[in-house]
C-alpha positions as CSV (number, residue, x, y, z in Angstrom):
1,X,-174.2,104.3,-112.0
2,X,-172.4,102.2,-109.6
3,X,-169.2,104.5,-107.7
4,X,-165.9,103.4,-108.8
5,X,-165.1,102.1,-105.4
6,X,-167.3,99.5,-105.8
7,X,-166.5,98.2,-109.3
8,X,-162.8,98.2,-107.7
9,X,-163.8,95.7,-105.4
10,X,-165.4,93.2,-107.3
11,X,-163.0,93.5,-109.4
12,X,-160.7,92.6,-106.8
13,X,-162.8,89.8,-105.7
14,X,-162.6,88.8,-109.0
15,X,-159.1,88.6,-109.3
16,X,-158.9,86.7,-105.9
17,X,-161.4,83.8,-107.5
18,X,-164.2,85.1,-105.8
19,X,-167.1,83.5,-107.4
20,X,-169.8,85.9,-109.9
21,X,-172.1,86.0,-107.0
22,X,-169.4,87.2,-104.2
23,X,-168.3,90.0,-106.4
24,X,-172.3,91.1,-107.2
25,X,-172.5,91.4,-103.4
26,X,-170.0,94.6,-103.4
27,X,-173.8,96.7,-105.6
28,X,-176.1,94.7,-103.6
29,X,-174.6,96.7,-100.4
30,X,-173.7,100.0,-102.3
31,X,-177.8,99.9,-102.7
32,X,-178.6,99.2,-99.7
33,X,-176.3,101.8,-98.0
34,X,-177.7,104.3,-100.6
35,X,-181.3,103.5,-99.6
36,X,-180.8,103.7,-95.9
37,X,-178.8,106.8,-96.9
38,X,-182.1,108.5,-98.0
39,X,-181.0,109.0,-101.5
40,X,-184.1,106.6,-102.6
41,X,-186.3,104.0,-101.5
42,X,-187.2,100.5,-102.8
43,X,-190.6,98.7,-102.5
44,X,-189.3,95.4,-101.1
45,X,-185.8,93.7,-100.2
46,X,-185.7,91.8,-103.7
47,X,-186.4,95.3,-105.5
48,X,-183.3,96.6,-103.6
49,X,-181.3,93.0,-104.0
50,X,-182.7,93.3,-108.1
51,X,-181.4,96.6,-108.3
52,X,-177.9,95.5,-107.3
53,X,-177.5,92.8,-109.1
54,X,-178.9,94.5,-112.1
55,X,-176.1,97.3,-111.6
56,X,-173.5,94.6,-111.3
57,X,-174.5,92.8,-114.5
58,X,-174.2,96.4,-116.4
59,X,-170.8,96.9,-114.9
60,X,-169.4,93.6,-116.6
61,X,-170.5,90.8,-113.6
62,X,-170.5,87.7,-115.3
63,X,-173.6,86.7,-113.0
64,X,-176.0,85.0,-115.8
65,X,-179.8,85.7,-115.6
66,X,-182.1,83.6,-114.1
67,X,-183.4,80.5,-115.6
68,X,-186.8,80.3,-117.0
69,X,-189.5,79.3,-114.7
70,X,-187.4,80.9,-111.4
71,X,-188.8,84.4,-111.9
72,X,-191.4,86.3,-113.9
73,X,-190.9,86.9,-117.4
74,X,-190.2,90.2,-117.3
75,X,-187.6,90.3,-114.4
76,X,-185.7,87.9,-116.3
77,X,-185.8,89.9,-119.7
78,X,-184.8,92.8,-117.6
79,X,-181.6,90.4,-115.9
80,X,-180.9,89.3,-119.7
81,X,-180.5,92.9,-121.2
82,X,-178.3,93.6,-118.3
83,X,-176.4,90.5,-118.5
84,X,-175.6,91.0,-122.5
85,X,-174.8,94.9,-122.1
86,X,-172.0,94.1,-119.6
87,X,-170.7,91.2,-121.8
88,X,-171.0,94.2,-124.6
89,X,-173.3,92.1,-126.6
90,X,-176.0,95.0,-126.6
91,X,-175.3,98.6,-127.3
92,X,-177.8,99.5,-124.2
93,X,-180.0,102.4,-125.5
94,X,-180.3,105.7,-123.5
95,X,-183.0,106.6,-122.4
96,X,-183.4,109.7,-120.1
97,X,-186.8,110.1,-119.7
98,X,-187.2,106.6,-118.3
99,X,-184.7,107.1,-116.2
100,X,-186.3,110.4,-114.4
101,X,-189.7,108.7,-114.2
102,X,-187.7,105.2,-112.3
103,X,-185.8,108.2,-109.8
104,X,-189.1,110.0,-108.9
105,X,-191.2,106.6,-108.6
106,X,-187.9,105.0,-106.3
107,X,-187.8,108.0,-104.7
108,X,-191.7,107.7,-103.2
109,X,-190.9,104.5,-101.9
110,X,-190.1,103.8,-98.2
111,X,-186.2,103.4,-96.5
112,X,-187.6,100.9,-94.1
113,X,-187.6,97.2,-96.4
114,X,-183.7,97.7,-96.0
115,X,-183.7,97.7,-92.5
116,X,-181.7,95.0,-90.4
117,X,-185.0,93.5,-89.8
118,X,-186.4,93.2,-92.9
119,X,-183.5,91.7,-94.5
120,X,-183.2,88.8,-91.9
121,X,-186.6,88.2,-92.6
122,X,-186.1,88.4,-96.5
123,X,-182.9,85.6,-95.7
124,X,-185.1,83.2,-93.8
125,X,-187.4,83.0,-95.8
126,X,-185.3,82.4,-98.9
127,X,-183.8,79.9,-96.8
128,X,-186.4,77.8,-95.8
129,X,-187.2,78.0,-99.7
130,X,-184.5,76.9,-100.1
131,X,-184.8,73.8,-98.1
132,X,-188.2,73.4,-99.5
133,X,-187.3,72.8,-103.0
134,X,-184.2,70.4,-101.6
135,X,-181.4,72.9,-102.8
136,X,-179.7,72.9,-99.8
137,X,-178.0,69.4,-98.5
138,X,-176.6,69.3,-94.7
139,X,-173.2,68.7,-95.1
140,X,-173.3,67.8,-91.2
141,X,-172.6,64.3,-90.0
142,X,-175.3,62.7,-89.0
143,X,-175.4,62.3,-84.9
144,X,-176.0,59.5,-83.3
145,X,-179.2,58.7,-81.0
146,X,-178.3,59.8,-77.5
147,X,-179.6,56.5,-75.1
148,X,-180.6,56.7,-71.6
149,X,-177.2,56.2,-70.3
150,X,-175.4,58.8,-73.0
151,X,-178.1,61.5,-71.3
152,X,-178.1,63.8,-68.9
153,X,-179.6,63.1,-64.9
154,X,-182.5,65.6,-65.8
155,X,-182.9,64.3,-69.3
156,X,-183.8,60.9,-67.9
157,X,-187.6,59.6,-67.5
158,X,-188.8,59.6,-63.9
159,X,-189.5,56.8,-62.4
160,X,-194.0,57.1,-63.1
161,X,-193.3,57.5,-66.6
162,X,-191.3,54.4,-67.0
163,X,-192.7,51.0,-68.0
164,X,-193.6,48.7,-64.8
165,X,-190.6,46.4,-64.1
166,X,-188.2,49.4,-64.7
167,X,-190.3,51.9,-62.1
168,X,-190.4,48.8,-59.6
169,X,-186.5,48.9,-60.0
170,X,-186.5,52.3,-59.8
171,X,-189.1,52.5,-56.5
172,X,-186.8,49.9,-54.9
173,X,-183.2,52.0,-55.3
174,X,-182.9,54.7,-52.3
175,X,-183.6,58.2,-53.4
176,X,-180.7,60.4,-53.8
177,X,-180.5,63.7,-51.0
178,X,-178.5,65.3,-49.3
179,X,-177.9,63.3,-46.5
180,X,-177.4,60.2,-48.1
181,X,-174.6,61.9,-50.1
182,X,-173.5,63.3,-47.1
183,X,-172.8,59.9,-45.4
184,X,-171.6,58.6,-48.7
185,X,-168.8,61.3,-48.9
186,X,-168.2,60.3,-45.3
187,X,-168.4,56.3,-45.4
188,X,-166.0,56.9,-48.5
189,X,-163.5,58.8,-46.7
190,X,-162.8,57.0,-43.3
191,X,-162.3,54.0,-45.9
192,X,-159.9,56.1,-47.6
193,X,-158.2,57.0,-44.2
194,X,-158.0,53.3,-43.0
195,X,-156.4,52.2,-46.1
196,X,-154.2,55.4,-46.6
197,X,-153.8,56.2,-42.4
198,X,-155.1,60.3,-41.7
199,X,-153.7,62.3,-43.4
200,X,-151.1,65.2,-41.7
201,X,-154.1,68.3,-41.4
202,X,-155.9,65.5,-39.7
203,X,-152.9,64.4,-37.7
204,X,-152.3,68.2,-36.1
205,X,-156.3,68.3,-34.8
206,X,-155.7,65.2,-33.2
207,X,-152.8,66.5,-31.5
208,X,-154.1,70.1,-30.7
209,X,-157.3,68.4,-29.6
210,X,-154.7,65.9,-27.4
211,X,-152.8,68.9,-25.6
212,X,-156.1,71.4,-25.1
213,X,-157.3,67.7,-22.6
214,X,-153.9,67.2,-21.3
215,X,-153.8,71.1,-20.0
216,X,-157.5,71.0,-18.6
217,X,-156.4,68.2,-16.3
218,X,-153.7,69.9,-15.2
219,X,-155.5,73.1,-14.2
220,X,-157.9,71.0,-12.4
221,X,-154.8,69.4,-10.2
222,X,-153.5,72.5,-9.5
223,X,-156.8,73.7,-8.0
């Protein structure tokens, strides 16, 4: 039996217009809390997943069962008496022995399919499922082709892998260092300065540098 806590809050998510789905979601992770608990175990991530949703189905859910063809026949027959004893269609029948046998045989089974792990696994590869079967359709705008100009400096070819008129372009045009970037910084500059004149940190050097000649030559005099 699900706790009450947890048909609260699909019930809550219910009444916010959470879809069937959102509010199964709320016994999906009651189970998996109990199994990492310790209180049983589960076989696989979809036995612990099955077992939730099963839960939420008996509680009222109105998460239909599976179409045909999407899961064996007797998971879905399972999924269908659910579905039909939360919509109180089916008086469900109790059964106690049943029961006991499902505790002890979940109980023998290990804590570790519900680990962070295995359930990124289990989501990946229903993903890429997914994908497979074309249920899933990028809702991302398609980017356009990044060109050799749009690119990055080290995203561009070099100049041996380019074809021959480009690499004799390329062989032609002055490598890039240091030095040359250097003296281009520096060319740019005094340009700037004999358009602009120097500007005033410039100015004082020049007139500290004026003053430190003008009192050497005076020493020397004196002497």
């Amino acid at each position: 039996m699900p706790k009450r806590r947890t048909v609260e809050r699909a019930r809550a998510a219910k009444r916010s217009g959470k879809s069937a789905s959102t509010q199964a979601g709320e016994f999906v992770r009651e189970q998996i809390r109990e199994i990492r608990g310790g209180k049983h175990g589960a076989r696989s991530p979809q036995q612990a997943i099955a077992i939730g949703l099963s839960e939420a189905r008996r509680a009222g859910v109105n998460l239909p069962p599976p179409r045909k063809g999407r899961t064996k026949k007797s998971t879905r027959k399972s999924a269908e008496y659910a579905y039909e004893a939360g919509q109180r269609k089916r008086t469900p029948k109790r059964r106690p022995r049943v029961s006991r046998a499902v505790s002890r045989v979940l109980e023998k089974e290990p804590r570790s399919t519900v680990s962070r792990g295995a359930l990124s696994r289990h989501a990946k590869a229903a993903a890429a499922r997914r994908k497979r079967a074309g249920l899933v359709t990028s809702a991302a705008p398609s980017r356009k082709k990044k060109t050799a100009a749009r690119r990055p400096a080290p995203a561009r070819k070099s100049p041996a892998r380019r074809p021959g008129p480009a690499r004799k372009q390329a062989a032609r045009r002055p490598a890039r260092t240091i030095k040359s970037t250097t003296r281009r910084a520096a060319a740019t500059k005094s340009a700037v300065n004999r358009l602009t004149g120097p500007s005033a940190a410039e100015r004082a050097v020049a007139r500290k540098a004026v003053q430190a000649r003008k009192r050497g030559s005076s020493k020397r005099r004196t002497r």
